[in-house]
N, C-alpha and C positions, 0 to 999 in steps of 0.2 A: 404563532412563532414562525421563523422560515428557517431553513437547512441548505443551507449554502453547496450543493454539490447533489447529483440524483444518481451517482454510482453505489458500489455495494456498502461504503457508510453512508452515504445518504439512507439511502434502503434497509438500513438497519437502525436507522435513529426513526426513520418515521414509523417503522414498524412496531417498535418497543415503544415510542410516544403513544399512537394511536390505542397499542394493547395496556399500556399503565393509565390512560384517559377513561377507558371502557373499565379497568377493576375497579381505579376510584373514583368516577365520578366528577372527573376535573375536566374541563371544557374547554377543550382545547383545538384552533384550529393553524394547522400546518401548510405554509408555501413553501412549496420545493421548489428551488431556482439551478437551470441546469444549462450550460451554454450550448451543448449539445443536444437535447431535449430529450435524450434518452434514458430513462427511469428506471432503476433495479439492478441490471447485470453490469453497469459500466465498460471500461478498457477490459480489463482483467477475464470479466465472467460472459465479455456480452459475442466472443469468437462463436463462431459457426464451424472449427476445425477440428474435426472431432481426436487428431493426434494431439491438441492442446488439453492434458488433464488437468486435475486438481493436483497438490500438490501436498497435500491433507486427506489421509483417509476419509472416507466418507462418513463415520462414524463419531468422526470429530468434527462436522460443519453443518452440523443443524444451528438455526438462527435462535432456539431456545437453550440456552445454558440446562433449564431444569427440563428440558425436553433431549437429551442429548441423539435418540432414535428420530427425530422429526426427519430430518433430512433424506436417512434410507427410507424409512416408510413410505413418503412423498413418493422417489424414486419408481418404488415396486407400486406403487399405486397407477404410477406414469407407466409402465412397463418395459418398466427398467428393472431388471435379476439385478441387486444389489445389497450385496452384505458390507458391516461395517468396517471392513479392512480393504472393499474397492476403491480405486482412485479413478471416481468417476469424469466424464466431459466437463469440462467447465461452463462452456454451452449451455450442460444441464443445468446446472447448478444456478448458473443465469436465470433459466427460466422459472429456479425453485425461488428464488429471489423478487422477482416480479409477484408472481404469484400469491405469494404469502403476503406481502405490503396489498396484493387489490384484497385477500382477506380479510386485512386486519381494517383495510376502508369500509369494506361490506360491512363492519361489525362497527365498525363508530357510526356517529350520526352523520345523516345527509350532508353536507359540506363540507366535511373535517379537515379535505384537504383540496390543493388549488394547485396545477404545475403552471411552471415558466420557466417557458425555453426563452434563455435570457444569458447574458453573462455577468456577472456580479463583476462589480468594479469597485465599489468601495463599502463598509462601515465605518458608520459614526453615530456620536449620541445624534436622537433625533432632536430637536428644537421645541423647547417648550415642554415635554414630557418625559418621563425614566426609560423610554424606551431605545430602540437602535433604530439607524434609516438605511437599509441598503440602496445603493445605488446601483443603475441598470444601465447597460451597454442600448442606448437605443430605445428605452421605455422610462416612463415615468418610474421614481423610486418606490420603496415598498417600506413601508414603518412598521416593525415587529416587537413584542415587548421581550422577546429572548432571540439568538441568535447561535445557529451551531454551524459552524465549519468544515463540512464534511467532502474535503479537498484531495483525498486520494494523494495519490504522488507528484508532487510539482514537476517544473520542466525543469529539465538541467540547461544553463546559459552554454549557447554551440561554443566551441573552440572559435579562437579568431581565424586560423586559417579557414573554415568552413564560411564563413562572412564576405568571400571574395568573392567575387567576381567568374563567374564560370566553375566555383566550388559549390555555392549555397544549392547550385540546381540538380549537384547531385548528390550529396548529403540528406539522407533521412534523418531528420532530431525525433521523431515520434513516431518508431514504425508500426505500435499498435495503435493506430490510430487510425480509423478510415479505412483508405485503400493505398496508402503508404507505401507499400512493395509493391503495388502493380506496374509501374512503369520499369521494372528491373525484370530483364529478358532473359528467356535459355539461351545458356553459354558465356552469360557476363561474367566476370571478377566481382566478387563483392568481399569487403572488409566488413566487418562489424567489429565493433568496440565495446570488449564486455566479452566475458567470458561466462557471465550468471544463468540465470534462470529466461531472463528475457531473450539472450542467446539461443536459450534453445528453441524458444516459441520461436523466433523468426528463423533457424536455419530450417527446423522442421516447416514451416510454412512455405519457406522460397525453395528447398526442394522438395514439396508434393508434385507439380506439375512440369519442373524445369530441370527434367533430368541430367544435363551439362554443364547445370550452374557449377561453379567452387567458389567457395567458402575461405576465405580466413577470420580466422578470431584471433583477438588479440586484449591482454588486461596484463596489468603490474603483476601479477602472479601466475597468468594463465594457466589457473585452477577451475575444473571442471565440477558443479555440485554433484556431491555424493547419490547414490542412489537408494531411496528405500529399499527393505524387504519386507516379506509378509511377518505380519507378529507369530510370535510362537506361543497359544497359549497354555503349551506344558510350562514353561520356560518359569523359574522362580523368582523373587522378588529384584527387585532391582537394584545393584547397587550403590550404596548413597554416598553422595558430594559431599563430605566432609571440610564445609567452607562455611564462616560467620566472617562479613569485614569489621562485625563491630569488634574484633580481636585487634584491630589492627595491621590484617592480613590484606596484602596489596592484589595486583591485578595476575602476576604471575605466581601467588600463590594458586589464585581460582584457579588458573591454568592447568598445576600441580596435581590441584586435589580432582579434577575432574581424569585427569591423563592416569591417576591412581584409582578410583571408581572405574572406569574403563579397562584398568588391568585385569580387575577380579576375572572380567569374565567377557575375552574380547570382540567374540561373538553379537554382545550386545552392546556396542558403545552407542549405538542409535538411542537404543533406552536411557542411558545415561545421559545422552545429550538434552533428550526430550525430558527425562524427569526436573531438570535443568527450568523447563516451561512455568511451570508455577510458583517459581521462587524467584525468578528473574528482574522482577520489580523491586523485591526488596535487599536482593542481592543489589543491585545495581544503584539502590536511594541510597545503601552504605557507601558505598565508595565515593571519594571526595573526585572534585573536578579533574586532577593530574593524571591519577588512576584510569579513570574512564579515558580519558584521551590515549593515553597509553594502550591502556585495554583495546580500545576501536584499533589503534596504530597498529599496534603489534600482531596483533591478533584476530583484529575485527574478519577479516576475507577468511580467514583459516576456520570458526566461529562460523560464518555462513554457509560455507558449504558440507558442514557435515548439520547444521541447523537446517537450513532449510533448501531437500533433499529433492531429486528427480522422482517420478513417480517411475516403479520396476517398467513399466511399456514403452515410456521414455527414453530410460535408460538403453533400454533394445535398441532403439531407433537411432541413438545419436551412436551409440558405438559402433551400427551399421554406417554410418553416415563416413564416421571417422577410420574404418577397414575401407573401405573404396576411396578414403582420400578427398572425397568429395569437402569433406570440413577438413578443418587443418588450425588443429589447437597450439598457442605460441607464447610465452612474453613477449609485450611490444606495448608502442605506445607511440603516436603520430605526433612527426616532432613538427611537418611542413605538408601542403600538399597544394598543387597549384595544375588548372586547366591545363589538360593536354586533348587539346579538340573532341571525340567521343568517350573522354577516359581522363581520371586525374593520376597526377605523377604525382607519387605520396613520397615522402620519407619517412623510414619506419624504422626506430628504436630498438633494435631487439639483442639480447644479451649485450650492451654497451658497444653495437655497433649499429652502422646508420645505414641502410639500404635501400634504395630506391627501387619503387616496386607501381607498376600501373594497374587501377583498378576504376571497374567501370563506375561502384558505386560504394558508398562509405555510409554506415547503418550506423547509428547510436544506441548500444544496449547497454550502457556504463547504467544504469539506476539512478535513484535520486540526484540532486545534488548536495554536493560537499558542502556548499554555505547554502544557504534559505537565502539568506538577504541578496546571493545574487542570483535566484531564478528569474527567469522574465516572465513571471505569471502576474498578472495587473495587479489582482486583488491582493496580494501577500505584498506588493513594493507600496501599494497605496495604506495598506494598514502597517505597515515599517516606519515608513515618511512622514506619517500623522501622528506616531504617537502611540496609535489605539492598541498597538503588540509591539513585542520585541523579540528580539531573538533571544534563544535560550544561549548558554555556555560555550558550548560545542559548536554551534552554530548550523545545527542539522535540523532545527526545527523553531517552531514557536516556542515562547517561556506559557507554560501554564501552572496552577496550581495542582497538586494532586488529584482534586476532582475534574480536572480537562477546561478548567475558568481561563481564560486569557489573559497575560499580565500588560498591564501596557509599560508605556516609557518610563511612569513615573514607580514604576515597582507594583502600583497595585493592581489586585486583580480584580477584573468586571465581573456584577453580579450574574451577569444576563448577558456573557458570552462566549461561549464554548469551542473545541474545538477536539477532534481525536483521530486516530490511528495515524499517516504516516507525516502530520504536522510535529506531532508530539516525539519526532524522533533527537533524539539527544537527553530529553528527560527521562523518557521510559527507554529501555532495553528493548523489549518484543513490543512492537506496536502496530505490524501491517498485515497479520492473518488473520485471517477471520475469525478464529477463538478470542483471538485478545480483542476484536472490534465488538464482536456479540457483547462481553462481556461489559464493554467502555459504552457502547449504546446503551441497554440496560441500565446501567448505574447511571447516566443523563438522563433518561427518562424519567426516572424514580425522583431525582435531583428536582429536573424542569418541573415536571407533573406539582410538586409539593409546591417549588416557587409560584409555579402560576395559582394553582390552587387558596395559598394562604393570600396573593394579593387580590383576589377575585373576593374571598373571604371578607377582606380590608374595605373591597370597590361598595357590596352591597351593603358591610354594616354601616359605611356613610351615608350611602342614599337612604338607607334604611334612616337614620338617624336626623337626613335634612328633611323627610316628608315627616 
């Protein structure tokens, strides 16, 4: 089978394939195909910055659901002091990630699995067979008889003003990527768009060593994520969300009942928010299409940032950043911005007035994109155009079936094509941390493992049956 992506869901599906091959007995050999050739820790986990944390206690990012200690243990074995309520380097975490995929290789058989640094550019059925044919940027294509899509965060399509002419050279679309901020000097102007979680990774990153940079941020709400704190475990149970949609209870009920859960006791509305975690799926399959849209509209940004939280060292850091002024948090939104020789001359939206403002460089930390179908990621526009997927409702993601199958154009879903975490956004609710990727690799593995298994089952009782 091959795995379309070698970031931390790549790394988690071939980790859980390889570990469900080895209990049952199913023969399974895995191509990871990566354009970057970088295996395990991806964008996300693969920083060397050590003020870049997790963002999840540590206690909660073991890669075994029924192992929930793996990850500290690993940790303190590394020698790393780590109890389950640190909010370890991600760095680290990278390396815990590598690590446990070359384990779980140790422990299959000799060839299990094959990399290519490669860039996938298309699926389709293969010719003549039930299987899929991926195609290769540069390389002869690869024929697998399963297919998982483990595609991380697409790119967001640049604004058209950043597409000009003396704009694109200085516009960052991906500053985690590579060395993306290095060309941006002590003492520049820098915008960044995005007020989230990526905001923080690049303002902490561009002032480590550029102590005269500033900082603007800027988003439709210019709302800053909450910050964790340490759990209390005197503290009693938690109070519960009083919400079923199958009542016929809409989006700003859920609002209600959560905003009353939170009153009990409001010390703890993190708890509330997070107990929130396990129900989110089937909270969110109730509600019809209107709702969700609404839900996201109204509420969606307000929902992320008390969801998904600064870690407490972070938080130090960025509200040191923002007493010195060095950051400078704002509503706004770039309505224009055009070459002014070392520097672009923006116009900038903010409270419904327009101001023109020069800055040396303009950073993208807006997150995904609002529609899938218009990223400019190859693979997602070639399996839109074909037929082979579609886009979901919302238009935030792929259309899958509940078990992470891919539906194409004509409504049905493929046996033997998968896809999960942050493709699947618009169908599922929570679908890009790592608790919810462990658990959606997992339940693929178990899935795949059985399909290849029964058709292996199929292959030999024939041959059995022609000799």
């Amino acid at each position: 089978m091959a795995i379309v992506g070698g970031g931390a869901s790549g790394a988690l599906c071939a980790t859980h394939l390889l570990r469900e091959s080895t209990r049952s007995g199913a023969l399974v050999r895995i191509t990871i195909i990566d354009r970057d050739g970088g295996y395990g820790p991806g964008l996300a986990y693969g920083t060397t910055y050590p003020r870049h944390r997790l963002n999840v206690p540590a206690g909660r990012m073991s890669v075994f659901p029924d192992q929930p200690e793996h990850f500290v243990e690993w940790a303190r074995g590394a020698g790393v002091p780590a109890d389950p309520g640190a909010f370890l380097a991600r760095g680290l975490y990278g390396s815990y990630l590598t690590e446990v995929l070359a384990s779980a290789e140790r422990d299959a058989l000799p060839g299990a699995t094959e990399w290519v640094p490669a860039e996938a550019t298309e699926v389709s059925v293969a010719p003549d067979t039930a299987g899929l044919r991926i195609g290769l940027s540069g390389r002869e294509p690869i024929d697998a008889d399963c297919v998982i899509l483990a595609l991380g965060v697409l790119p967001r399509e640049p604004p058209g003003w950043a597409t000009k002419p003396g704009c694109a050279a200085r516009y960052v679309a991906d500053p985690l990527r590579g060395d993306a901020l290095g060309r941006i000097e002590d003492g520049d102007d820098v915008l960044l768009l995005g007020t989230g979680l990526t905001m923080v990774d690049v303002a902490l990153r561009l002032t480590e060593r550029r102590p005269r940079l500033t900082i603007r941020a800027v988003s439709r709400h210019g709302l800053l994520p909450h910050r964790h704190r340490p759990a209390d475990p005197a503290a009693g149970s938690v109070p519960a969300v009083n919400f079923s949609p199958s009542s016929g209870a809409g989006p700003r009920d859920l609002v209600r009942a959560i905003r009353r859960a939170a009153a009990v006791d409001p010390c703890r509305w993190r708890e509330v928010v997070d107990s929130l975690r396990a129900r989110s799926e089937q909270v969110w399959s109730g509600l019809d299409h209107d709702s969700r849209r609404v839900l996201l509209a109204r509420f969606g940004r307000y929902w992320d940032i008390h969801r998904h939280r600064m870690a407490p060292e972070v938080a130090v850091w960025i509200d040191d950043l923002v007493r010195r002024r060095q950051l400078r948090l704002g509503r706004g939104s770039v309505v224009e911005a055009a070459d002014d020789g070392d520097a672009l001359l923006v116009r900038l939206l903010q409270d419904g007035q327009l101001r023109e403002q020069r800055f040396h460089w303009i950073v993208d930390c807006s997150g995904p994109p609002a529609d899938v179908s218009r990223s400019p990621d190859r693979l997602t526009a070639q399996l839109l155009t074909s037929g082979f997927a579609r886009v979901e409702p919302l238009r935030l993601g792929l259309e899958t079936d509940p078990g992470g199958r891919l539906i194409a154009r004509d409504g049905r879903p493929h046996s033997n094509a998968f896809t999960l975490g942050p493709p699947r956004r618009g169908g599922l609710f929570e679908t890009t941390a790592i608790p919810e990727l462990r658990e959606q690799a997992q339940s693929l593995a178990e899935k795949i493992s059985a399909l290849l298994y029964s058709g292996s089952r199929r292959r030999g009782a024939g041959a059995e049956t022609a000799q």
